[in-house]
Structure formats: C-alpha cells, structure tokens
N, C-alpha and C positions, 0 to 999 in steps of 0.2 A: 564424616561428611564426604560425599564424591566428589570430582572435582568441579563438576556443573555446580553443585552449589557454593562451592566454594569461591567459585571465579563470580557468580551472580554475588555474593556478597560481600566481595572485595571490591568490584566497581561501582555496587549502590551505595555501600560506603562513603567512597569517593565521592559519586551523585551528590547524597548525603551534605558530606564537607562543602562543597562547591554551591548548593545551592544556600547553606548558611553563610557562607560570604558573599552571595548577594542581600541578605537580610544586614549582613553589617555596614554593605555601601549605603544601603538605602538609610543607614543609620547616623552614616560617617559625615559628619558637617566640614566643608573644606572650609580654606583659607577664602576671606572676601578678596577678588582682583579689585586691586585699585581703577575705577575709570577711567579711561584712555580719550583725550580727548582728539584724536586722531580722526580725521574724515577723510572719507573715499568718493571720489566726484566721478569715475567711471568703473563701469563694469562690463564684461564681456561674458555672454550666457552663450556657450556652447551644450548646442545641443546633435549630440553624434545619433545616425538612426540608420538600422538596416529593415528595408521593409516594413515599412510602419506606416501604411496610406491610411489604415483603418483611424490611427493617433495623431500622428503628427499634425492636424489641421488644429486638436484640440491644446497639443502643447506648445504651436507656437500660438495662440492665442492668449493660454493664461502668461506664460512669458512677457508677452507684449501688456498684457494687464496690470502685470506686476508693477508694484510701487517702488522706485527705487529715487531720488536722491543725487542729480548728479547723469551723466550722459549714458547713457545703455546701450552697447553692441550687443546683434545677435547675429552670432552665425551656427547658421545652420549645415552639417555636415552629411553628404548621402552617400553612405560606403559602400558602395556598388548596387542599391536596392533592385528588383528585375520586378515590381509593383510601381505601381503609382507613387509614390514617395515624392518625388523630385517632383509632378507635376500638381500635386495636390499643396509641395510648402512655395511652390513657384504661385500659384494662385491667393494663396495667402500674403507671399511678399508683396504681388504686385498692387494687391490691395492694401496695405500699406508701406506704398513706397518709398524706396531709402533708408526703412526700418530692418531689412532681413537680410544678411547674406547668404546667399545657397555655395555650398560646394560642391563640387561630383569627382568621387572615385571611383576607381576600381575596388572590388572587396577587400581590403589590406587588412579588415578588424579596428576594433573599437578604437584601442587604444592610441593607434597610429591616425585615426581618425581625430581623435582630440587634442593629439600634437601636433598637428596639421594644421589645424583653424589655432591652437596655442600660436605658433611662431608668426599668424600676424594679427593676433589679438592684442586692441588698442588699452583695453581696459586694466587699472593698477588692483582689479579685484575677475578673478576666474569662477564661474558659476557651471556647475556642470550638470546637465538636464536632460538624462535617455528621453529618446523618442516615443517612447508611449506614454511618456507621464504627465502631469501637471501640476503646478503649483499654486498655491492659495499666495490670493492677493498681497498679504504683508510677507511671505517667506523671506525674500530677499532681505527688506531691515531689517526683521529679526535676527535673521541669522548674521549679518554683517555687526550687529551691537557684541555679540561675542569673539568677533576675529579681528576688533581691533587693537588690542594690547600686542608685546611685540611679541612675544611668544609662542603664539597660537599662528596656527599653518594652515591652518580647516577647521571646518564647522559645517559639520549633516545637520542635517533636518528630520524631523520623524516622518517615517514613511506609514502611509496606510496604503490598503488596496482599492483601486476604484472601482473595478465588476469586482465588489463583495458581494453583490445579490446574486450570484452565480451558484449553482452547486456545490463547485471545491471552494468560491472565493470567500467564503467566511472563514473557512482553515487558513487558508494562506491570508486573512485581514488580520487572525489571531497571531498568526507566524509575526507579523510584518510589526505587530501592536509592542508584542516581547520582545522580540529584538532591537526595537525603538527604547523600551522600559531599560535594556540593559544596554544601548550605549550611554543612555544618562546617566548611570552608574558608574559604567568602566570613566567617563569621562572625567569623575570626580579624581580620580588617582591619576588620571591622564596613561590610560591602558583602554581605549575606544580605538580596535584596528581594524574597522570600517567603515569610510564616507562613501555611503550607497549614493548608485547612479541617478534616481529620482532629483535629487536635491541636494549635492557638495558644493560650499565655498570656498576656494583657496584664493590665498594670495598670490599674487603670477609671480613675484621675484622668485619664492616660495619654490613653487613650480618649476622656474626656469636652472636654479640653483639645483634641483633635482634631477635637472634634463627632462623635466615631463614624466609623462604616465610607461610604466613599464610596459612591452609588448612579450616577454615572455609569460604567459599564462593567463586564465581567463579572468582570475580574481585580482582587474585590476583597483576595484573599489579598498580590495583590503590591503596589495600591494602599497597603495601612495601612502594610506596611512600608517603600515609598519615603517615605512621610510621615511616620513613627517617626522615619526617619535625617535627613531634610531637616530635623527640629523639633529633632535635637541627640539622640535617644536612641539605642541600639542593639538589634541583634534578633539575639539567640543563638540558638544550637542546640544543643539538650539531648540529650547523643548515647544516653542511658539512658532516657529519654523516648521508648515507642514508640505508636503508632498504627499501627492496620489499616481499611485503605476498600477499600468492593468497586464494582470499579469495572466500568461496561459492559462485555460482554463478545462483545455481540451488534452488529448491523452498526447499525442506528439509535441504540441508546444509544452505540455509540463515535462516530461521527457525528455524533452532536448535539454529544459533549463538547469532541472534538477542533477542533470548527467554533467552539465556544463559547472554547476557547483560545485559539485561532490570532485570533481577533478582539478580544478580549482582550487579548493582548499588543498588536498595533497599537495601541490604542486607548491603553495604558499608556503607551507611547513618544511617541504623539499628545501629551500632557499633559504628561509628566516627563522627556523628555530633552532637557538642557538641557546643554552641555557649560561647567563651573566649576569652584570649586578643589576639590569635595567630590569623594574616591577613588569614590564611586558612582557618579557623573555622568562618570568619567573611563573607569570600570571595568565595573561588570555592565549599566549599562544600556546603553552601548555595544558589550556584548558581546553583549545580546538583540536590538539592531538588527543585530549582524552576523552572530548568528542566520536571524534572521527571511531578510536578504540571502543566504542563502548556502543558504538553505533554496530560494529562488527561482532562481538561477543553479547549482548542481550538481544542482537536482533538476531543471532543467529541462533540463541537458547528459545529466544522468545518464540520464534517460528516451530523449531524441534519443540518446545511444548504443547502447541497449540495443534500442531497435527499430530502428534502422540497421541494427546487427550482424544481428540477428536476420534481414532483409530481405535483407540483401547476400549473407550466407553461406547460407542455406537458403529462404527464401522465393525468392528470384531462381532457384536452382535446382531448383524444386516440391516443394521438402522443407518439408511444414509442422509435422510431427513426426514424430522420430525418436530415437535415444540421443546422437547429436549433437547434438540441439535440448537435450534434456534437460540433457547436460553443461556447451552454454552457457550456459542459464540456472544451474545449479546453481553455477557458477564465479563469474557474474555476483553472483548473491545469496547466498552465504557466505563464509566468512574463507576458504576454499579459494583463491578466486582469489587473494587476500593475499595466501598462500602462496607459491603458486605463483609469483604478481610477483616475488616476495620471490627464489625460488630460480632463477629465470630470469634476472635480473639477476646474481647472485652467481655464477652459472654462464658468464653470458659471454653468452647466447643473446637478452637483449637490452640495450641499450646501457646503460651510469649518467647518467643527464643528470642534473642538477641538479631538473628537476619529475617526475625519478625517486623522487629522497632527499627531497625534500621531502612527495612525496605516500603514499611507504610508511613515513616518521618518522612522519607526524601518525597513520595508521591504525592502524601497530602500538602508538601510544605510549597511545592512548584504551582499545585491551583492557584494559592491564593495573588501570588506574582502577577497569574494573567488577568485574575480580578482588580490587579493596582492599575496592568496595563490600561484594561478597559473604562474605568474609572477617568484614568488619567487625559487619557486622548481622545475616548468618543465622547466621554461626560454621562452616560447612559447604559443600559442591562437589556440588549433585546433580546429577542427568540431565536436569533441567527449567534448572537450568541453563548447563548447556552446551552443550542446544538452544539455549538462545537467546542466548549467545555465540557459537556455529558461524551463528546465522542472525538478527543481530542487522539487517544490512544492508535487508532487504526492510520490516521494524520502521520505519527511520528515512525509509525511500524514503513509507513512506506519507507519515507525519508533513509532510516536505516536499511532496507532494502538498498536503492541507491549506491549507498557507503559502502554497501556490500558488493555489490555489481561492478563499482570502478575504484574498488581497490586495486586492478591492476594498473593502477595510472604510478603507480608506484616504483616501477620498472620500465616508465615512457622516458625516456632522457630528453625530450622537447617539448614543448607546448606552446602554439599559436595562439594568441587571441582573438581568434577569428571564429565571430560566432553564425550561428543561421537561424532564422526565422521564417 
C-alpha cells in the first residue's frame, strides 16, 4: 500500500473507533442524581452582542418571555456595535421599563463583555444569551432543574438554527442537531466541553471562583467548560432546554465564523490538552485534536482525489463538462457514492479488503446518529432534511477546508477574543 492509503486507513480507523464509542454513550445508563432540593430565587441573563440590530429586538424579547421562578436581571451588553444595536435594545428596554439594563463599550470582545455585566450581576444563577439568539419559553427551568445539585457548574441547552429555511441553514440546523446529540452523551461521563453562546447556565460563585470567562481566544464557550471540569465540577446538558441562533448565511459572515472556530479550537488545545488521569484529557479533548488532524489529512486526500479523478477521467480527455462530469461529481458529494461502494462490494464487483469494511462502517455508522439527532429534537423527517443528509458530504469538505486554511494559527503566540460582525 502507498502511503495515501495507508494514512486514509489509519484515521478512518480511528473515525471507526470514535464513532463506536458514541453508540456505547448512547448505551451507557448513568448513575440516578439524587434531587436537590435546592431553589434559585434570581437570575441574571446576560446577553453580550456586537452588531446585531437585525436580532437583538427578537432575543430580548424571548428573554423577557422566558419563565423563570424568582426575580430576573437582564443586562444587556453592546461591545462597541457601529449599527443600531444599542438604539433598537434601548427601544425595547424603554418599553419595558426597569426590566433591561443596557451597557455600552468600546469593542474589547465578548468575553470581557460578560465579565463586565458578571461583576455587577445581582443574580445567585448566570444565564448567558448571544445576541442573535432566542430561547423557548421554558429554557431557563429546564435547564436550572439540572444545575441544582452541588456539583454541576453549567448546564447548555440544545441549540438549533433559526434561518434554517436558508440555503446553507439546514446544513448548519443538521451541524447544530449533532452537536446537541453529543453533548448529551459526553455529559453522561461528564466530558461535555462546550456550553454554547445560544443558551449556558452557570452558577455565578461558580463563575466568580474561576474569575469569569477567559479573554484569551475566541472559543470561549469551550474554554469555561474545560475549566468547570478541570476545577472538579460538571457541565450537563439540558435535553428540554432549547435555544435558537441565526447563524451567517452569507459567504463573509460564514467566513469570518467558521475562520473564528477553526482558530479557536487550536488555540483551545494550544492551552488544555494535556493528557492525565481526567476522562476529558484522555477523551474529548483528544478527540478535537483528532478532529482538527483528520480534517487536514482526508481533507487534503479528499480534495487530491477528487481533482485527480476529475483530470484523469475528463479533463485529460477535453471533457470539461458533461453528464459524466456531473455524475462524478454527484457520486463524489453525496451518500449515492456510499451506496453505491456499499453495493459494489456486496455484489462482487469490487474486492472486501479490510480499509473496505473499515471505511464504509465508520460512514454508514455516522447517518444513522444524525437520524437519532433529528428524531430527538425536531420530532419529525422533512425534505430540508434529507437534502442535507443526501448532501451532507460537500458540508463537511468545506468545514475541513477551513482547518486547513488556519492551521497556521498554530504558530500565532496570542489570541484576542475580539470578534466582528
């Protein structure tokens, strides 16, 4: 074997491995938590926003809709927006009054923005709510019924997309459905090291005993939570707890975000991975470095094949379109070609090797995950998505592109949190 093949089947391999120990969480029955009779009479919903005139009217409203139990602060944080921001959540506060506080900075970045409105938040419960999102009516008790035991730091919520009827936004609703699927999992072992911006609850001692959110690097959602678990506490996932974020849809804002991730993560692993006896250190964060790796080597095979092919079979022959170009590619970027693998081995037509079974387990074994997702959280099977299960593939080719493009964050020795919109 050359070594392209050799390296593709040592990391689907792994794929392989990794995605069977999500079939075992989903298996794995924890211990019952004793209930806590513990009650929380305030809370403080921060919600930090840069340029978000388009959202902000709609998230402090579900905000203020929300049900909560007990006295509700909201402030609102404007980290230097140069849009309407400040005068569209000024319109809403004054309509109802004494319910909103507005801040105004200078652009300092998110994080420094939620420490901000932290140091004079009244509430013995911290809610943290980006400015484009919204939350469903019950989010808040739901997610408060799991973070009252003493051990628990945080509690997400499941995120969906809310322009899912968008072009890209049913990829990124599928993105946001699995993601959701696996922190219910990691949270079973308590290895969940992300409480997204949409919908986190901490408890402020919590918080304050941490010194607040970190301001070095963009991923400060995943940052508290590696530091939650590292300080001994745990971070649930509240599967009745929903949040909705609209997320970029257009080629600069997915661009900036996905650029903002993908460095982000590096930067995360730059600091926290450390391999010791903690299941987190042994588990997710070593499964986001082999992420991150495998986003660079099968996306960078995956790419080197697909214009190979494309060159050898029709370019070399002066075909630069035709329904055979079209076919290729279509086989190339949907579950079709799966199929097809799938039924050309089974038929005879091409050989069973070993990084046959290996590389059609792991593919076919990940569908079925995003059918528990969608199962789980939308309750329903539409046509948006099953486009984007038929065409999940070109989705994820971007994404590794990305990982590819700012792997040189890897030799950045700082990183602001200071995002743009």
């Amino acid at each position: 074997m050359d070594i392209k093949t050799i390296a593709t089947t040592i990391v689907t391999a792994i794929f392989l491995l990794i995605v069977l120990s999500y079939y075992y969480l989903l298996l794995f029955k924890r211990k019952k938590i004793p209930a806590s009779r513990k009650k929380y009479s305030s809370i403080t919903i921060i919600i930090p926003a840069h340029n978000e005139e388009r959202y902000i009217a709609q998230t402090l409203e579900s905000v203020l809709a929300a049900d909560f139990k007990g006295k509700k602060e909201i402030i609102m944080i404007d980290d230097g927006s140069q849009d309407k921001t400040y005068q569209v959540a000024k319109q809403i506060a004054d309509k109802h009054s004494g319910k909103i506080k507005i801040l105004r900075t200078k652009h300092r970045g998110k994080s420094k923005s939620i420490n901000k409105a932290l140091s004079i938040a009244k509430g013995e419960l911290i809610a943290v709510v980006d400015g484009d999102s919204v939350i469903h009516k019950n989010a808040l008790i739901e997610a408060i019924k799991l973070i009252k035991p003493k051990h628990v730091g945080a509690v997400c919520s499941i995120v969906k997309v809310k322009n899912r009827n968008k072009f890209i936004g049913i990829w990124l609703h599928m993105e946001q459905l699995y993601n959701s699927l696996l922190r219910g999992l990691f949270s079973k072992v308590n290895v969940n090291i992300v409480a997204p911006g949409p919908l986190s609850v901490y408890k402020k001692k919590v918080l304050q005993e941490l010194k607040g959110f970190e301001t070095k690097g963009f991923s400060e959602d995943v940052d508290i939570a590696v530091r939650l678990i590292k300080a001994g506490y745990k971070v649930e996932c509240a599967e009745k707890s929903v949040s909705e974020t609209n997320m970029p849809i257009d080629i600069r804002g997915f661009t900036r975000q996905r650029t903002r991730f993908s460095r982000g993560w590096i930067n995360i692993l730059k600091r926290h991975l450390r391999l010791n006896h903690t299941f987190m250190q042994i588990y997710t964060l070593p499964l986001a470095f082999f992420w991150y790796l495998q986003a660079i080597i099968m996306g960078s095979i995956t790419i080197y094949n697909l214009v190979s092919g494309y060159i050898q079979y029709f370019v070399s022959q002066g075909t630069w379109l035709s329904l055979g170009v079209l076919r290729f590619f279509f086989e190339w970027l949907s579950i079709i070609g799966i199929i097809r693998w799938f039924i050309s081995i089974i038929s005879g037509v091409n050989p069973l090797t070993i990084g046959a079974v290996i590389g059609l387990s792991a593919s076919l074994l990940v569908y079925p995950l995003y059918l528990m997702a969608i199962i789980k959280y939308d309750r329903k099977l539409t046509f948006g998505h099953i486009i984007a299960l038929l065409f999940m593939f070109p989705f994820w080719l971007v994404i590794m592109i990305f990982y590819i493009i700012n792997i040189k964050e890897v030799f950045v020795k700082h990183q602001r949190n200071i995002w743009e919109k």
